[in-house]
Z-matrix of the N, CA and C atoms (Angstrom, degrees):
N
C 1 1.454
C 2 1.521 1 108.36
N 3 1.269 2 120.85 1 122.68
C 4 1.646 3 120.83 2 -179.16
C 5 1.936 4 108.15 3 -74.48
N 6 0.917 5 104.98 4 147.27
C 7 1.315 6 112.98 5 161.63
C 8 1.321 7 110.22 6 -130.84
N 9 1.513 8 109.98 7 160.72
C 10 0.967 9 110.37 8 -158.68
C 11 1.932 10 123.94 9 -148.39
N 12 1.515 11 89.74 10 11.75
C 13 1.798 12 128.80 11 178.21
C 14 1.223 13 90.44 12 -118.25
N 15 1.600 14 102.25 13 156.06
C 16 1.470 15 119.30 14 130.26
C 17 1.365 16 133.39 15 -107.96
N 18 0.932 17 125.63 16 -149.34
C 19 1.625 18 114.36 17 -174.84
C 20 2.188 19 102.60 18 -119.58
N 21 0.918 20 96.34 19 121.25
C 22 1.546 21 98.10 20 -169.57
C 23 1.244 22 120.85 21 -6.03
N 24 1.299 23 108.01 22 -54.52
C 25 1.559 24 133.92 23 -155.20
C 26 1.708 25 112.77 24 -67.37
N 27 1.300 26 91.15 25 -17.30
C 28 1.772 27 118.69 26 -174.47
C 29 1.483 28 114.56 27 -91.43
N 30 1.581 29 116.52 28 -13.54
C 31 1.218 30 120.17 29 -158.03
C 32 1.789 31 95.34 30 -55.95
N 33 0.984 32 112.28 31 162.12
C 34 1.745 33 99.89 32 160.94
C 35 1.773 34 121.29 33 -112.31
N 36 1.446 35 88.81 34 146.14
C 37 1.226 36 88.84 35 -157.08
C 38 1.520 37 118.79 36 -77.34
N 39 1.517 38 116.76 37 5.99
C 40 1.338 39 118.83 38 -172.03
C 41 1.738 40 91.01 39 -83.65
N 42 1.109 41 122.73 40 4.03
C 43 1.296 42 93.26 41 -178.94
C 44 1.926 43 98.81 42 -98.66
N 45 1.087 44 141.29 43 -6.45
C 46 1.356 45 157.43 44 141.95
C 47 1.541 46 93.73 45 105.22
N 48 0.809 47 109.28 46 66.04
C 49 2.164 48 113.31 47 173.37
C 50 1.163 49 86.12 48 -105.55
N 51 1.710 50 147.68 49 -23.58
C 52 1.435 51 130.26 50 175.95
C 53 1.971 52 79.03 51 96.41
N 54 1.622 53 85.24 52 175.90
C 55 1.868 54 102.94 53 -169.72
C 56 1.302 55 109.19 54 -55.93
N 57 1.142 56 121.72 55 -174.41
C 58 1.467 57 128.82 56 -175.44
C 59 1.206 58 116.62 57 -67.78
N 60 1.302 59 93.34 58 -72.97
C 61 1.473 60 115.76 59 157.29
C 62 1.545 61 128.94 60 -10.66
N 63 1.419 62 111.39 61 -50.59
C 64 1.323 63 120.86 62 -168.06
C 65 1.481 64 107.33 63 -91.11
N 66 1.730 65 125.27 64 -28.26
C 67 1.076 66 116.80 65 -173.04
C 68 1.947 67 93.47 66 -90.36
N 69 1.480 68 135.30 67 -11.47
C 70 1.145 69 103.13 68 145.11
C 71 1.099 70 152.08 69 -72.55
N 72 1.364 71 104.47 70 -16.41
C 73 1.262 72 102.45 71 161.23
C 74 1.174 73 163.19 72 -83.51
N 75 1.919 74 89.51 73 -4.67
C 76 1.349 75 129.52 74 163.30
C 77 1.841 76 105.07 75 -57.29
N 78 1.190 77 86.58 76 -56.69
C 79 1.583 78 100.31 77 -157.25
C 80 2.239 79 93.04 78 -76.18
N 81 0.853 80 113.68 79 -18.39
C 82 1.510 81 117.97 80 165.37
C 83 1.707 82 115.76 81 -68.50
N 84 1.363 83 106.87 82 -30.69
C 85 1.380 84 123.92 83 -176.43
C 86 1.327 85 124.29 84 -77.06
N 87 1.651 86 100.45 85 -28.21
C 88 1.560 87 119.17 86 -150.42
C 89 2.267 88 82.85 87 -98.65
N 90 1.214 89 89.79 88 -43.82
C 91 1.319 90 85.10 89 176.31
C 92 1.133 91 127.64 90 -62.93
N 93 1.396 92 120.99 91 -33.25
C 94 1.593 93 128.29 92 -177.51
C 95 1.199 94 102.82 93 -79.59
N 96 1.603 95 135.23 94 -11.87
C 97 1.246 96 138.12 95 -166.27
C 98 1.563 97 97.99 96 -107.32
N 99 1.425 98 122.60 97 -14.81
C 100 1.224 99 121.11 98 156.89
C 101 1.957 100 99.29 99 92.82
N 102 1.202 101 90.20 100 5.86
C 103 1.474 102 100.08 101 169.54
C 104 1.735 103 119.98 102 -51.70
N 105 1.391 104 115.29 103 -42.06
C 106 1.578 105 104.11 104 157.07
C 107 1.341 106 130.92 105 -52.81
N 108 1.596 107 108.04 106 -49.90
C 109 1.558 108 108.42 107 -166.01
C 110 1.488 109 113.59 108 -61.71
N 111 1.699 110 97.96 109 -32.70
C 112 1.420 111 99.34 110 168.03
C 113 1.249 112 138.95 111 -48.14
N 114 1.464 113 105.15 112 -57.08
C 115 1.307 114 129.73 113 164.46
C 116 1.869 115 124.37 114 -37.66
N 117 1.041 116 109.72 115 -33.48
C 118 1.186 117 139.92 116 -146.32
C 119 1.588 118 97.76 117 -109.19
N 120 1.920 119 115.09 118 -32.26
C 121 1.306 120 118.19 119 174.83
C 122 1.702 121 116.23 120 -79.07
N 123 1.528 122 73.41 121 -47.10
C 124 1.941 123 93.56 122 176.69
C 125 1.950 124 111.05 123 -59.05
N 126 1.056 125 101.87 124 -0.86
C 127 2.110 126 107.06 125 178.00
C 128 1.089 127 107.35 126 -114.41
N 129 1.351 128 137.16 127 -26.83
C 130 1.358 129 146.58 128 -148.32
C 131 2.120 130 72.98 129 -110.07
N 132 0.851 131 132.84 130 -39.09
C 133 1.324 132 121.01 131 -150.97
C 134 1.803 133 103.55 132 -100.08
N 135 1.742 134 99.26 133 -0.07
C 136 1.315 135 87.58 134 -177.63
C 137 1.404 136 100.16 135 -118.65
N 138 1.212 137 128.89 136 0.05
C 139 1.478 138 133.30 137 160.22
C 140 1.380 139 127.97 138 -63.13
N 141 1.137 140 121.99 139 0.24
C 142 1.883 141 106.98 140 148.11
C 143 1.290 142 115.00 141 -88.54
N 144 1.526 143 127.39 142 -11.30
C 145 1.064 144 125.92 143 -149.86
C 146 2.036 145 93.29 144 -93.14
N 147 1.750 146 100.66 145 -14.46
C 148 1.768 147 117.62 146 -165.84
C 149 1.741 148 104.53 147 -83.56
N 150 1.571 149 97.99 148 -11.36
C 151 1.327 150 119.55 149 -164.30
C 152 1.802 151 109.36 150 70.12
C-alpha cells in the first residue's frame, strides 16, 4: 500500500518549517482563519482574466 504523508513530527527540519507540531498548527490556524477559502477565491477570480 503506498503512502504518501508522514506524520508531522517527522517533517525534517532542514527544510526550516520549524517542528511538526508548529507547522500544524499554522496550517490549523490558517484554516480556521479561512485563509484557504480565500485563497482559493482570489484564483478562481483571476482565471478569466488567464483566458
Amino acid at each position: 500500500m503506498l503512502h504518501t504523508a508522514i506524520p508531522w513530527e517527522y517533517l525534517p527540519q532542514e527544510l526550516g518549517l520549524g517542528f511538526g507540531m508548529t507547522c500544524w498548527r499554522t496550517l490549523r490556524d490558517w484554516n480556521d482563519a479561512g485563509v484557504w477559502q480565500r485563497l482559493h477565491e482570489i484564483l478562481l477570480g483571476k482565471l478569466p482574466a488567464t483566458d
